[in-house]
Residue frames as a rotation matrix with the C-alpha (Angstrom) as fourth column:
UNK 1
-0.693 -0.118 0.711 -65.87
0.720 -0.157 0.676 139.80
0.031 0.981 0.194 -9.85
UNK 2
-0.779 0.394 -0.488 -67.77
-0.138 -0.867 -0.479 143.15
-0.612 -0.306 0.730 -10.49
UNK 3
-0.336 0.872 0.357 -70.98
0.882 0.424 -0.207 142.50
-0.332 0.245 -0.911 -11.47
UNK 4
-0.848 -0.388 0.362 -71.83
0.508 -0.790 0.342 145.41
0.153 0.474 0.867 -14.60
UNK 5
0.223 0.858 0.462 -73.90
0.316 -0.512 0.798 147.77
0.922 -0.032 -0.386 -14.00
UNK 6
0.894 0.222 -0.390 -73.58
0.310 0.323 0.894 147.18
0.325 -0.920 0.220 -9.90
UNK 7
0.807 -0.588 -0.056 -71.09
-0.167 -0.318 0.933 149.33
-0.566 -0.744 -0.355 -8.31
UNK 8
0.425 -0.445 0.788 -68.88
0.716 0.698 0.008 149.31
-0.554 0.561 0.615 -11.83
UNK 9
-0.103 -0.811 -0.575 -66.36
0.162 -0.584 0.795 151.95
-0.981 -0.012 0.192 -12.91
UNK 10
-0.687 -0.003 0.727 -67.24
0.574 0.611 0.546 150.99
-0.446 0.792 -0.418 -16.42
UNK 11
0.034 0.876 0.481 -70.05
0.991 -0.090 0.095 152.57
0.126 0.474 -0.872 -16.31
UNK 12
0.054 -0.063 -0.997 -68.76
0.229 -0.971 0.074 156.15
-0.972 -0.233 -0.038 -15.43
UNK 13
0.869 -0.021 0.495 -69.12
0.362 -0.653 -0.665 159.08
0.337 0.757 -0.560 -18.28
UNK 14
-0.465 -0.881 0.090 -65.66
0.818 -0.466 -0.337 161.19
0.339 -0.083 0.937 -18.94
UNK 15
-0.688 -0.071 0.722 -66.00
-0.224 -0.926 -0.304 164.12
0.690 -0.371 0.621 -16.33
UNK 16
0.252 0.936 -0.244 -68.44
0.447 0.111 0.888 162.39
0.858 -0.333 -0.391 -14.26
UNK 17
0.124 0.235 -0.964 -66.76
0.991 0.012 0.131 163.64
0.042 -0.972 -0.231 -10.89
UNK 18
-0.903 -0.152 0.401 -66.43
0.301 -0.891 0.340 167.15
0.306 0.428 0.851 -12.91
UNK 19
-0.320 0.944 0.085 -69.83
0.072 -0.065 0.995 167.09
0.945 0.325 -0.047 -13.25
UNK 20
0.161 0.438 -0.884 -70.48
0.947 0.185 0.264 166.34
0.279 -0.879 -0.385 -9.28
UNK 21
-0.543 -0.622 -0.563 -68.18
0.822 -0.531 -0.207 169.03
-0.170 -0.576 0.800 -8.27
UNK 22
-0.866 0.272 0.420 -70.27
0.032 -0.808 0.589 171.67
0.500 0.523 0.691 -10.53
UNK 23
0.393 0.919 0.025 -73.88
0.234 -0.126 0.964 170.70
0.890 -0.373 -0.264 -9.08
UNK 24
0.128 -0.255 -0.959 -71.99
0.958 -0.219 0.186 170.87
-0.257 -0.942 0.216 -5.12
UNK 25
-0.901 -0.387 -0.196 -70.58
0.400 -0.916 -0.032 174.30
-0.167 -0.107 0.980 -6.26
UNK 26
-0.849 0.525 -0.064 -74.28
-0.457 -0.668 0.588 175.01
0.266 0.528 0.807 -7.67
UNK 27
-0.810 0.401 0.429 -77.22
0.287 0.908 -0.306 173.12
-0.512 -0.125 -0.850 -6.96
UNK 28
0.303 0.876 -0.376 -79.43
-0.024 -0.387 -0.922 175.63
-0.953 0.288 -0.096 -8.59
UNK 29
0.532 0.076 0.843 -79.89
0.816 0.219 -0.534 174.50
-0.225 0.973 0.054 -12.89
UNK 30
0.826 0.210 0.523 -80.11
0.499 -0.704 -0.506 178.05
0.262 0.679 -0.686 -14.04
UNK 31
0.599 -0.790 -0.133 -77.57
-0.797 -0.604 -0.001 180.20
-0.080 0.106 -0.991 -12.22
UNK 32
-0.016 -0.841 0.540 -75.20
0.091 0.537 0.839 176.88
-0.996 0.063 0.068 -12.87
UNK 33
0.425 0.034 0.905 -75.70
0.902 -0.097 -0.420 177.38
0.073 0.995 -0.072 -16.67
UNK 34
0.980 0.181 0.079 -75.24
0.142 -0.925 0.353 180.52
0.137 -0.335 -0.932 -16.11
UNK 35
0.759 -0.458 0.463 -71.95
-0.423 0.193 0.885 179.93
-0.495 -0.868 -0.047 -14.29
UNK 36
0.297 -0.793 0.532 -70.54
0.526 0.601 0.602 178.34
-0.797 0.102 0.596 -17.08
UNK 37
0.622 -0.161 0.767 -70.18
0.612 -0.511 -0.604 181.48
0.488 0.845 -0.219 -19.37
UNK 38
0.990 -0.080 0.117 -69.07
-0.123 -0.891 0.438 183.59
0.069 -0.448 -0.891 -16.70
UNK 39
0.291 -0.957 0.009 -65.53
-0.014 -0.014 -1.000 184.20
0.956 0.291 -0.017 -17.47
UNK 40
-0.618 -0.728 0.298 -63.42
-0.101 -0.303 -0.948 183.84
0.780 -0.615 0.114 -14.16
UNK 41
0.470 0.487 0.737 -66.07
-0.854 0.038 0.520 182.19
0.225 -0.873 0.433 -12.29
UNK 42
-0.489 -0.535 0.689 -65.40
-0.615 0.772 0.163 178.53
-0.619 -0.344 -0.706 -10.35
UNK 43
0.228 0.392 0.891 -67.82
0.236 0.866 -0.441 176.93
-0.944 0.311 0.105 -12.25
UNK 44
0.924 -0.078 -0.373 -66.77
-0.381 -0.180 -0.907 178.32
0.004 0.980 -0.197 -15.91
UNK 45
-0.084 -0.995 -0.050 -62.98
-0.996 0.083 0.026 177.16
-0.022 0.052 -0.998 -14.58
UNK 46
-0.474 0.033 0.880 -65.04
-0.600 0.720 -0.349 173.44
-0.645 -0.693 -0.321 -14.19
UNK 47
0.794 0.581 -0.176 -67.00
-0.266 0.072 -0.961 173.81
-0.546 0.810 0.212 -16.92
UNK 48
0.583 -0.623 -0.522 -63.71
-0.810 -0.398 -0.431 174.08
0.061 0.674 -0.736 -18.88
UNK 49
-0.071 -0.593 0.802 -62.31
-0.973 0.217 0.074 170.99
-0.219 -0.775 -0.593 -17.64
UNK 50
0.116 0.743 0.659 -65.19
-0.289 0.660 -0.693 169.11
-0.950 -0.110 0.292 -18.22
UNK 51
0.844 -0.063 -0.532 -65.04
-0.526 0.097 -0.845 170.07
0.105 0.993 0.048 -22.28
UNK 52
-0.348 -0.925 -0.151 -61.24
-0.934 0.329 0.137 168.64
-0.077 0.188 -0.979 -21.82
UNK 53
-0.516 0.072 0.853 -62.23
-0.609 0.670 -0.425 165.54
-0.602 -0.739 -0.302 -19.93
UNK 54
0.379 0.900 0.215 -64.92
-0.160 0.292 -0.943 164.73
-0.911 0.323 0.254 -22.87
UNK 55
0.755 0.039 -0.655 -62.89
-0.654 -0.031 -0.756 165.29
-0.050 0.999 0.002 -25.38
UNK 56
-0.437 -0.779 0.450 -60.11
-0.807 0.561 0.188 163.18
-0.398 -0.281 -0.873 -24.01
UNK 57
-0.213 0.642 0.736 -62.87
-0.468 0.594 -0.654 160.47
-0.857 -0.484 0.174 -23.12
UNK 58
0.825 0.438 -0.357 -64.23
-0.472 0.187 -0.861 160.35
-0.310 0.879 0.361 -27.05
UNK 59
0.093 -0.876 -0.472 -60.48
-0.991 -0.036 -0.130 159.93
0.097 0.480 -0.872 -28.18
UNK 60
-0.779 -0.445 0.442 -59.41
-0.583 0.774 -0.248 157.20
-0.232 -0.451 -0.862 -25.88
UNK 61
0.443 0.845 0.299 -62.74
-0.512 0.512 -0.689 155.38
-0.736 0.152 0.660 -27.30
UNK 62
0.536 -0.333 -0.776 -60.90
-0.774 0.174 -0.609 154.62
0.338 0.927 -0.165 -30.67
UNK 63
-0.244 -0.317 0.916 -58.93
-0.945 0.291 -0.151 152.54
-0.219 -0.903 -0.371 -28.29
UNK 64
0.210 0.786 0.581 -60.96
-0.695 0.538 -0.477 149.88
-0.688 -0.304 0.659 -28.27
UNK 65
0.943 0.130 -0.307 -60.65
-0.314 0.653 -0.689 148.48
0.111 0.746 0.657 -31.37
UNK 66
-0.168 -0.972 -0.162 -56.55
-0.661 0.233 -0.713 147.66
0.731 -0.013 -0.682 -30.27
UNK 67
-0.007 -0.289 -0.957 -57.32
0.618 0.751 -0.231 145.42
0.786 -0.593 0.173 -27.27
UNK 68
-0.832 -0.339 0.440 -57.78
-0.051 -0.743 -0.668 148.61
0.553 -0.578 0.600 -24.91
UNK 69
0.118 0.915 -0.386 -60.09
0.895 0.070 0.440 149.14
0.430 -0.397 -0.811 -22.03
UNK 70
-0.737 -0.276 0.617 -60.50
-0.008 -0.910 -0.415 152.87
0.676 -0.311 0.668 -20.66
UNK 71
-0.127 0.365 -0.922 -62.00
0.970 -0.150 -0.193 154.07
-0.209 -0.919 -0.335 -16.96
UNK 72
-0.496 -0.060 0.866 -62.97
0.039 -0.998 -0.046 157.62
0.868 0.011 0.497 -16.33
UNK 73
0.044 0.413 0.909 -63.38
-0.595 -0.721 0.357 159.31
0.803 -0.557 0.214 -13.61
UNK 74
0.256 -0.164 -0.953 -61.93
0.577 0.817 0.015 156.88
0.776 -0.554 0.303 -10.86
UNK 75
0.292 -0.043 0.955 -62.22
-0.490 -0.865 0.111 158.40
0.821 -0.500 -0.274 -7.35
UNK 76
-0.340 -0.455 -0.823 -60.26
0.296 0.779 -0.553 157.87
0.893 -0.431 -0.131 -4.39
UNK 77
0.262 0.697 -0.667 -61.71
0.923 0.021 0.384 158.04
0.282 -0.717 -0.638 -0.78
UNK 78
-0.705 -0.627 -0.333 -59.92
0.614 -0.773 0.156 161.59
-0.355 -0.095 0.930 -0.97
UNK 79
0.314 0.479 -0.820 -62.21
0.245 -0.875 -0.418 162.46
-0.917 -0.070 -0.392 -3.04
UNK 80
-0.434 -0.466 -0.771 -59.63
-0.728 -0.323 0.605 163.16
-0.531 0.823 -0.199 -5.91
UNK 81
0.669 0.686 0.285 -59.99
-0.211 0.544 -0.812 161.51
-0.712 0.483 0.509 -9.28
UNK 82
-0.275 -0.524 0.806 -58.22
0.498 0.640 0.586 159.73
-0.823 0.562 0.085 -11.83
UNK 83
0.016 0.508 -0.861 -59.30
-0.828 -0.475 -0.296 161.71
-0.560 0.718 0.413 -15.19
UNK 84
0.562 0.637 -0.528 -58.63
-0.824 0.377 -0.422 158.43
-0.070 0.673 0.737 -17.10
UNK 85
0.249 -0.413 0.876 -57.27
-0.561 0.676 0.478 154.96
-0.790 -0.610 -0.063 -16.77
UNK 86
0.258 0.015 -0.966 -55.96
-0.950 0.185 -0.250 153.39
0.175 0.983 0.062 -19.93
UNK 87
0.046 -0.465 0.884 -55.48
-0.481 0.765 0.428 149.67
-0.876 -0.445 -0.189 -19.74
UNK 88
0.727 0.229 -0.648 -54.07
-0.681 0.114 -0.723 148.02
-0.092 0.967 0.239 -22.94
UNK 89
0.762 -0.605 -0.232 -51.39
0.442 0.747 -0.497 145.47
0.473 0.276 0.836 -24.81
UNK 90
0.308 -0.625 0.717 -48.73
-0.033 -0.760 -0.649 148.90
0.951 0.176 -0.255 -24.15
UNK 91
-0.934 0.004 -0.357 -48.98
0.352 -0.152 -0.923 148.66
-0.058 -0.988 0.141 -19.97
UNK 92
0.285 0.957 -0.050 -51.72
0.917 -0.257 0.306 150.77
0.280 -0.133 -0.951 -18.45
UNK 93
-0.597 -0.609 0.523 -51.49
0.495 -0.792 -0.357 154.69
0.631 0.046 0.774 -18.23
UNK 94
-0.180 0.427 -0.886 -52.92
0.444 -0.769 -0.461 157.83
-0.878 -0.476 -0.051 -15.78
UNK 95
-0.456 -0.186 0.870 -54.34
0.739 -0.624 0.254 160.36
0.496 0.759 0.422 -18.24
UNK 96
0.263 0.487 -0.833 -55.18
0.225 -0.870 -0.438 163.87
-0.938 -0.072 -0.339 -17.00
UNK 97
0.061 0.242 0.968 -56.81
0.821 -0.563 0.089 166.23
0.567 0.790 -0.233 -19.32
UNK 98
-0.239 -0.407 -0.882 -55.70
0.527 -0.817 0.234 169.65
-0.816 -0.408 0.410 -19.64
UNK 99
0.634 0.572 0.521 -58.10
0.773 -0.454 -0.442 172.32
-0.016 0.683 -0.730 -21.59
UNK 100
-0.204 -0.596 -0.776 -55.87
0.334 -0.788 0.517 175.13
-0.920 -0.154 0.360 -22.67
UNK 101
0.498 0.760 0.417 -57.77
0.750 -0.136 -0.647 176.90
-0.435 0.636 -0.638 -25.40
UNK 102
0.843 -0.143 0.518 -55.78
0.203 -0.807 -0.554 178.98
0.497 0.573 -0.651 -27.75
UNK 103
0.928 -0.292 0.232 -52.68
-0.334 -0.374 0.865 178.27
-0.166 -0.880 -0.444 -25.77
UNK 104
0.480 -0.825 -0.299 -49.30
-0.691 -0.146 -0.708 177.96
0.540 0.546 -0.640 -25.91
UNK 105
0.847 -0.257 0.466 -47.93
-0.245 0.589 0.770 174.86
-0.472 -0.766 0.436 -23.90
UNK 106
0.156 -0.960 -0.234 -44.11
-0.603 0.095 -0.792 174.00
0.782 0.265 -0.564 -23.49
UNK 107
0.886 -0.060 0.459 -42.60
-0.234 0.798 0.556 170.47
-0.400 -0.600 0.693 -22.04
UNK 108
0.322 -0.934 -0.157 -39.36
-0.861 -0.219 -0.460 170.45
0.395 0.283 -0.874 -20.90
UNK 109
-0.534 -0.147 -0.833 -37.96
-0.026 0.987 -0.157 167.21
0.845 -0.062 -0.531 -18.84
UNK 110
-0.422 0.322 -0.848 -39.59
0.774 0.615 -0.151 168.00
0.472 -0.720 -0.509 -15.98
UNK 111
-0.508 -0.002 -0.861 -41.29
0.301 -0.937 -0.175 171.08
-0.807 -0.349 0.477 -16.30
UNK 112
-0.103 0.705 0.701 -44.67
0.948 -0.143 0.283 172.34
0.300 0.694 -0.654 -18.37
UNK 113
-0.819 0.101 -0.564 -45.37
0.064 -0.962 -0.265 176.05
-0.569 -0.253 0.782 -18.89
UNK 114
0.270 0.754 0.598 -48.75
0.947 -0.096 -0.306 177.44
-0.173 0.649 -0.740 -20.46
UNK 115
0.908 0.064 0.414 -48.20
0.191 -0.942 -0.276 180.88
0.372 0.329 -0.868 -22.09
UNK 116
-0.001 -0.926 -0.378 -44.73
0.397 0.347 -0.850 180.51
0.918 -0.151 0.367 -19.99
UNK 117
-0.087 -0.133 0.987 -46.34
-0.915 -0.383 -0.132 180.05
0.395 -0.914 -0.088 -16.98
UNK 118
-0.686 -0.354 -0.636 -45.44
-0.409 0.910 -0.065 177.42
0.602 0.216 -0.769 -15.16
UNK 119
0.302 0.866 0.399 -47.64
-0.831 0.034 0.555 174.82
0.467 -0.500 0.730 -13.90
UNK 120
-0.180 -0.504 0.845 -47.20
-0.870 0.483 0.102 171.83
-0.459 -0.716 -0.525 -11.60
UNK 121
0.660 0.724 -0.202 -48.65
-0.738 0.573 -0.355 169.14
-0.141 0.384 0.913 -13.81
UNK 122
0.169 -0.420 -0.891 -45.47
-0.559 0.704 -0.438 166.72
0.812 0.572 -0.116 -14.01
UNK 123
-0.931 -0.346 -0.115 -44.28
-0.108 0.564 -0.819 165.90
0.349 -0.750 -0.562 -10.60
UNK 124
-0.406 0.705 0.581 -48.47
-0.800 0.033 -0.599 165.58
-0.442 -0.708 0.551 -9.88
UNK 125
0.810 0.573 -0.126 -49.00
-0.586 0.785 -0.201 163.05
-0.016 0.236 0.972 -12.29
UNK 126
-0.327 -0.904 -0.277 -45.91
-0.429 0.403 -0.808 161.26
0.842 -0.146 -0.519 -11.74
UNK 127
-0.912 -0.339 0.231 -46.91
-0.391 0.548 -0.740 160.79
0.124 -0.765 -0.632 -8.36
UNK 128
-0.290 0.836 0.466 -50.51
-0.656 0.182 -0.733 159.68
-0.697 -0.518 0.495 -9.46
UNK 129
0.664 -0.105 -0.740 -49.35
-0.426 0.761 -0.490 156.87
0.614 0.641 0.460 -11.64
UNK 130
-0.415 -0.647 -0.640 -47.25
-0.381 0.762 -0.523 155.95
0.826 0.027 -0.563 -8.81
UNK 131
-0.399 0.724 0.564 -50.09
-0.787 0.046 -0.616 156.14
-0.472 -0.689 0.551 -6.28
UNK 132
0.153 0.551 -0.820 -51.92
-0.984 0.157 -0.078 153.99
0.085 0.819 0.567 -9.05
UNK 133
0.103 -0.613 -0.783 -49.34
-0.561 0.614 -0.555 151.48
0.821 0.497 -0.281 -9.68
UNK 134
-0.950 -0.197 0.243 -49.01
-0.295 0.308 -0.904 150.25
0.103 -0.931 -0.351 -5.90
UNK 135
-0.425 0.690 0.586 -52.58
-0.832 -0.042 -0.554 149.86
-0.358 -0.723 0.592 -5.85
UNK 136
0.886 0.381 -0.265 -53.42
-0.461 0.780 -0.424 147.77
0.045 0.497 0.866 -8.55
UNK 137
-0.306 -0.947 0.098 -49.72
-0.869 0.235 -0.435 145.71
0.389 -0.218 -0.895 -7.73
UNK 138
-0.972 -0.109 0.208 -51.18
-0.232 0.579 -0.782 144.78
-0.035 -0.808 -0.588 -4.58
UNK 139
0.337 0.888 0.314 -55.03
-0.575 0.458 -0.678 143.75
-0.746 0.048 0.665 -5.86
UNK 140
0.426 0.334 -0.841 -53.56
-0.904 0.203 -0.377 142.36
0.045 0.920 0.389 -8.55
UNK 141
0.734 -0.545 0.406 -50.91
0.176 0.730 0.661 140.02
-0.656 -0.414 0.631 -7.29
UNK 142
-0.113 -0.851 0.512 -48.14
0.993 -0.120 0.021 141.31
0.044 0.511 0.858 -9.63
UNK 143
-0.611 -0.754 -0.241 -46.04
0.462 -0.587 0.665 144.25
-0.643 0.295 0.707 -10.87
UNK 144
0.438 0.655 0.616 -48.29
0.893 -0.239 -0.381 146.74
-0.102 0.717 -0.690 -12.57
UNK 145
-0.514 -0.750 -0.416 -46.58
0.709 -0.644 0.287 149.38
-0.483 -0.147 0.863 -13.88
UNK 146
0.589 0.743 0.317 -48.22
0.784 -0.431 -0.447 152.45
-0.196 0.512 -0.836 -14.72
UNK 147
-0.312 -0.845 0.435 -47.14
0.950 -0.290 0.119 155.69
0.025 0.450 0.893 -16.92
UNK 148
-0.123 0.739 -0.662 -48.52
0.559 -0.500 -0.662 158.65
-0.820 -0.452 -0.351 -16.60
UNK 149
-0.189 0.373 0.909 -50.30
0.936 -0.212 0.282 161.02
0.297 0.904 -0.309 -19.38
UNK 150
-0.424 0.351 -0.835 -51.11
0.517 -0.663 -0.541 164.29
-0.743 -0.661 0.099 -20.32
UNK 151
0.011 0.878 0.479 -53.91
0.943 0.150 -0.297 165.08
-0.332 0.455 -0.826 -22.51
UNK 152
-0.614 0.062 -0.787 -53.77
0.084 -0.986 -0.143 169.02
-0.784 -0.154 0.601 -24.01
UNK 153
-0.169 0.808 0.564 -56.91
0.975 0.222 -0.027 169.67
-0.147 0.545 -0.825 -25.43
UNK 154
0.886 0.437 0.156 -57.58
0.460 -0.787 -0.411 172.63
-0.057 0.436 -0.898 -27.82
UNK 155
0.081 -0.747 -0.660 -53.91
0.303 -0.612 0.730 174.78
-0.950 -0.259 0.177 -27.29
UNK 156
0.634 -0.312 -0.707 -52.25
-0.768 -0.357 -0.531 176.64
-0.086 0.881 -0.466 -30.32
UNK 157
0.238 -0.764 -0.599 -49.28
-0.580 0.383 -0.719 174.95
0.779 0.519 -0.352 -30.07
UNK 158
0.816 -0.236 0.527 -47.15
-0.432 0.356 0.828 172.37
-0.383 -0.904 0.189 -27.98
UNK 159
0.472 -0.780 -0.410 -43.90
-0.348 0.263 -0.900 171.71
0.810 0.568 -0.147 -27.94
UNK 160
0.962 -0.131 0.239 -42.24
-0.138 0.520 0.843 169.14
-0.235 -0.844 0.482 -26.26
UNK 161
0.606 -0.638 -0.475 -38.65
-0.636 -0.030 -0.771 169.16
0.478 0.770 -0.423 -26.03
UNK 162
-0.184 -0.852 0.490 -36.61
-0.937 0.302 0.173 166.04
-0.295 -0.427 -0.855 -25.13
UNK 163
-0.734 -0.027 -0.678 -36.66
-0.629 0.404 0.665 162.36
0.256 0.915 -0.313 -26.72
UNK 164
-0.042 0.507 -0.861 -38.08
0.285 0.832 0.476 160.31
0.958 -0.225 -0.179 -23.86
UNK 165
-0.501 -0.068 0.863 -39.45
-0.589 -0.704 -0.397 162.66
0.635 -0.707 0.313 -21.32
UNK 166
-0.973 0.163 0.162 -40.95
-0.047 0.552 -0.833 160.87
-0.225 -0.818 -0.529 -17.61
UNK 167
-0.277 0.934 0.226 -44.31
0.436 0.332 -0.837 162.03
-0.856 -0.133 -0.499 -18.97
UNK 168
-0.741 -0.172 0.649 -45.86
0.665 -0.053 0.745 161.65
-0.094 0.984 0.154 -22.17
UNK 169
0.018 0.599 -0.800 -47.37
0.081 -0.799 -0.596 164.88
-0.997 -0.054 -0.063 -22.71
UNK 170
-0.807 0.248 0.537 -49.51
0.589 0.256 0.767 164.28
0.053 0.934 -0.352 -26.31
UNK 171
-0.803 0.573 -0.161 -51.99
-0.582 -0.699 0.415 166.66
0.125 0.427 0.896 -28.18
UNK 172
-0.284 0.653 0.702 -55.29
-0.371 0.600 -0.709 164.89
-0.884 -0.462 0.072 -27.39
UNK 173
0.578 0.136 -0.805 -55.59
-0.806 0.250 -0.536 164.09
0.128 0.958 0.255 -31.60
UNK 174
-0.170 -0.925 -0.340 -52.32
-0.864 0.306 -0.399 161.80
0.473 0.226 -0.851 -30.83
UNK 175
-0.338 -0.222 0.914 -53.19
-0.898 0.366 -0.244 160.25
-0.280 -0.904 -0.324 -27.78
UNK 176
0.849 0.481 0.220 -55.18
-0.344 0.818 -0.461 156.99
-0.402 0.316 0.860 -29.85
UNK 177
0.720 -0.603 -0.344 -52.05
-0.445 -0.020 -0.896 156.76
0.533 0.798 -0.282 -32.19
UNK 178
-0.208 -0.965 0.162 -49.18
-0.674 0.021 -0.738 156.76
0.709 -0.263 -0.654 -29.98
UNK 179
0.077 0.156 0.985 -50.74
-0.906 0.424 0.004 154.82
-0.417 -0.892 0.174 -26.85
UNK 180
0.868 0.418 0.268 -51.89
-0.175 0.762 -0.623 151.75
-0.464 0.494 0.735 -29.85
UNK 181
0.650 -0.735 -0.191 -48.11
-0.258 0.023 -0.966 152.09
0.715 0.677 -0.175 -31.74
UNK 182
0.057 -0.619 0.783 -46.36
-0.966 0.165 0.201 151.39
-0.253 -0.768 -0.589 -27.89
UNK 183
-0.550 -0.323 -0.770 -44.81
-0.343 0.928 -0.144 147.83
0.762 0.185 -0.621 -27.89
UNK 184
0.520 0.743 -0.422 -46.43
-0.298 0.620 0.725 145.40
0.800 -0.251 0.544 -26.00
UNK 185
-0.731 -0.639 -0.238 -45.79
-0.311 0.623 -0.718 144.26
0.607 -0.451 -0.654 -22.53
UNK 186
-0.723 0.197 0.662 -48.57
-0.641 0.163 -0.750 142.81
-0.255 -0.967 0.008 -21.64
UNK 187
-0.944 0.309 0.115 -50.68
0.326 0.826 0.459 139.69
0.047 0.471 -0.881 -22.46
UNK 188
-0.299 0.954 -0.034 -54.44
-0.080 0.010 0.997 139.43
0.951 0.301 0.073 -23.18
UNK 189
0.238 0.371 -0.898 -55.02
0.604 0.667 0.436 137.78
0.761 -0.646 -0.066 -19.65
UNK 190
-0.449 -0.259 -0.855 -53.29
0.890 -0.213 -0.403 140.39
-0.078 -0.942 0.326 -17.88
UNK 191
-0.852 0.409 0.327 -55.00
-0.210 -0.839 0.502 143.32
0.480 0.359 0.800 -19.51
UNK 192
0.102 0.984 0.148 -58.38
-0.216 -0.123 0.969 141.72
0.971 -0.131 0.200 -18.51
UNK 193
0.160 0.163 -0.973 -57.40
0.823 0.522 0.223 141.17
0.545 -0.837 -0.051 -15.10
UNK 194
-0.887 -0.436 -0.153 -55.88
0.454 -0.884 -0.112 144.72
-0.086 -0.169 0.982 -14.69
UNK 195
-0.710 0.639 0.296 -59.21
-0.145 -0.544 0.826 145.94
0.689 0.544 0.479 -15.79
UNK 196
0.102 0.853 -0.512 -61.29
0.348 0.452 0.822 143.57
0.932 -0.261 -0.251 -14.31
UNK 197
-0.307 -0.086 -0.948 -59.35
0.950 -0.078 -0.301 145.29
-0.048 -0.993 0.106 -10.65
UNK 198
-0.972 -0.176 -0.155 -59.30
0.191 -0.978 -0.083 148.98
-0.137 -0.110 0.984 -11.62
UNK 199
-0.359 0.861 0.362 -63.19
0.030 -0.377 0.926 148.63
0.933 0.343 0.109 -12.27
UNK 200
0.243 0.621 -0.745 -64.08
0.858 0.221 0.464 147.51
0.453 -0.752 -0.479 -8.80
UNK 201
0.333 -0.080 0.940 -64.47
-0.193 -0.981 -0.016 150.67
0.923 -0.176 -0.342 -6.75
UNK 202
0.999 -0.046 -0.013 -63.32
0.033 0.479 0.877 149.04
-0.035 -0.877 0.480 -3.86
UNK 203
0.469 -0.811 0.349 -60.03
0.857 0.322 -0.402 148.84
0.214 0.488 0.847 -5.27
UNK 204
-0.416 -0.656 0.629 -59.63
0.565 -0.729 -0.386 152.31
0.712 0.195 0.675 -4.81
UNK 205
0.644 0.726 0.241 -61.37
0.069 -0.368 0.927 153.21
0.762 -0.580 -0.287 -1.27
């Protein structure tokens, strides 16, 4: 059992491995401040991430009050990260945030454009909800399906066209609503046991 506080997922902030990546790209304070106005630098393209990642984070808090537990910022030994780990009555979801400020975003079945360029964001979370799902399967002793998410924080618009696309791709206002309105398929007991694996960082080394 993970002992809080002590090597405990739980206790990560949304964007915390944002946040690493910015001080490695910077270690100096000032020109990293700095760094995050500068249009079309690496750290303003991190910075920008981060504001997603937070605002995701705040959402998925409302959570809570349904029977939900949320991760953030869950890193494998890659390096990569999880942006957020929903575990609830509904199943348990991937969520990546995606800051597109004053953007246009279109989701087709298997295919996301921003301004109607396209980006790769379905067939990568797809395969990092099934990366996911195998791990916590096999710590968990059962079948854990996971779904994957996509978070669009700030855009003009989004439009998503088909009834039951592979990934739910939700305005980050929605994402409390729709995740808490999913039918149940999972019990109290298995929610806290799902949780109780996807905190230990071990799980995911």
């Amino acid at each position: 059992m993970v002992q809080p506080g002590i090597g405990d997922l739980a206790a990560n902030r949304p964007g915390d491995a944002v946040r690493r990546k910015i001080i490695e790209l910077e270690p100096n304070p000032l020109r990293r401040m700095l760094g995050r106005w500068l249009r079309g630098s690496e750290i303003h393209s991190w910075a920008n991430g981060l504001v997603g990642e937070q605002v995701t984070g705040r959402r998925l808090r409302r959570l809570r009050h349904h029977g939900w537990f949320t991760l953030h910022a869950v890193q494998w030994a890659s390096g990569v990260d999880i942006d957020h780990l929903a575990i609830g009555p509904a199943g348990v979801f991937t969520i990546n945030s995606k800051r597109h400020r004053g953007s246009a975003v279109w989701y087709g079945d298997s295919a996301i454009t921003v301004n109607r360029t396209p980006k790769r964001y379905i067939p990568i979370s797809q395969h990092e909800a099934r990366r996911t799902s195998d791990v916590l399967s096999r710590k968990c002793g059962m079948i854990v399906n996971v779904r994957p998410v996509i978070s669009v924080v700030h855009a003009a618009s989004l439009k998503v066209k088909g009834a039951a696309p592979p990934v739910l791709v939700l305005e980050v206002t929605e994402l409390d609503r729709v995740l808490s309105g999913l039918t149940p398929v999972l019990s109290p007991d298995q929610v806290a046991r799902i949780y109780e694996v996807a905190r230990d960082p071990t799980t995911w080394a």
